[in-house]
TORKEKOL-687512 format. One line per field, with one value per residue (C-alpha): y, x, z; residue number from 1. Coordinates in steps of 0.02 Angstrom, whole numbers, plus 50000, padded with zeros to 5 digits. Layout:
REM TORKEKOL-687512
north Y,...
east X,...
up Z,...
k NUM,...
This chain:
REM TORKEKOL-687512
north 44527,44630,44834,44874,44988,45144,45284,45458,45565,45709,45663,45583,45749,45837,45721,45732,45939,45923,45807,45904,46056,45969,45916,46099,46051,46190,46108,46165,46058,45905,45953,45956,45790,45698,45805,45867,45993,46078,46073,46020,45852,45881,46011,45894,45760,45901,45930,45761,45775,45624,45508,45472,45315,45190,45217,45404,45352,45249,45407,45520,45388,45402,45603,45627,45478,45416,45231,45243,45192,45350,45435,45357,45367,45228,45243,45072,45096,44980,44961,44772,44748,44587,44515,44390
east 54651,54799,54774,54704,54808,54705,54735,54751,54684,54750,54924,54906,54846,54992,55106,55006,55032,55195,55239,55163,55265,55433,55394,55359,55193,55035,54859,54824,54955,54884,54698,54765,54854,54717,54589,54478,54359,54373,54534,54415,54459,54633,54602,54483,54628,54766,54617,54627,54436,54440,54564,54620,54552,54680,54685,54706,54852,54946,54942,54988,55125,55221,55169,55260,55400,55361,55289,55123,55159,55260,55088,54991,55002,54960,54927,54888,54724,54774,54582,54559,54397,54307,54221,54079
up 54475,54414,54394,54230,54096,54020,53906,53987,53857,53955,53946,53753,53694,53763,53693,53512,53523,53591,53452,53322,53348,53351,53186,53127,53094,53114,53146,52983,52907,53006,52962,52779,52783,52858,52734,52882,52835,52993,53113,53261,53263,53295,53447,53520,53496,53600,53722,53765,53754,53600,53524,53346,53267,53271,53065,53107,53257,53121,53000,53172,53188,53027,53000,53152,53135,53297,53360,53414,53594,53598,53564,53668,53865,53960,54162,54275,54380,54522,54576,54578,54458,54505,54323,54364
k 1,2,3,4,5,6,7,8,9,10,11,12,13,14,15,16,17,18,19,20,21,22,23,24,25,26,27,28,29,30,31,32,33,34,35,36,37,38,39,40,41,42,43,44,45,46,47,48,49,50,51,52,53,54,55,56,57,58,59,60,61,62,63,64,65,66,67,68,69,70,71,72,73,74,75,76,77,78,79,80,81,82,83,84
């Protein structure tokens, strides 16, 4: 079987921080434009300790003016996985 692709949180949250600030955006301003009570979500999201929904990426996306795939990092585990 081929390697399977994955998301490295890790990396994605760097990339969602490092985003973030080259569009002059604070947390705050992203906790306000996705009406979070709290800015948790969005630390966990840099942490790379959770993900954005996919409706949340799509929002990410075009707050940021950036595809999603430009978000989102993608490694190959090339463990072969046998699937009975």
């Amino acid at each position: 079987m081929s390697a399977m692709p994955a998301i490295d949180m890790t990396a994605t949250g760097r990339n969602i921080a490092n985003l973030r600030k080259a569009a002059g955006l604070t947390v705050k301003d992203l906790q306000d434009i996705f009406g979070f009570a709290t800015p948790q979500a969005i630390y966990k999201w840099q942490h790379g300790t959770a993900m954005p929904t996919i409706d949340n990426l799509v929002i990410l996306a075009a707050v940021l003016a950036v595809p999603m795939d430009q978000i989102i990092v993608v490694t190959v585990d090339s463990r072969t996985r046998n699937i009975a």
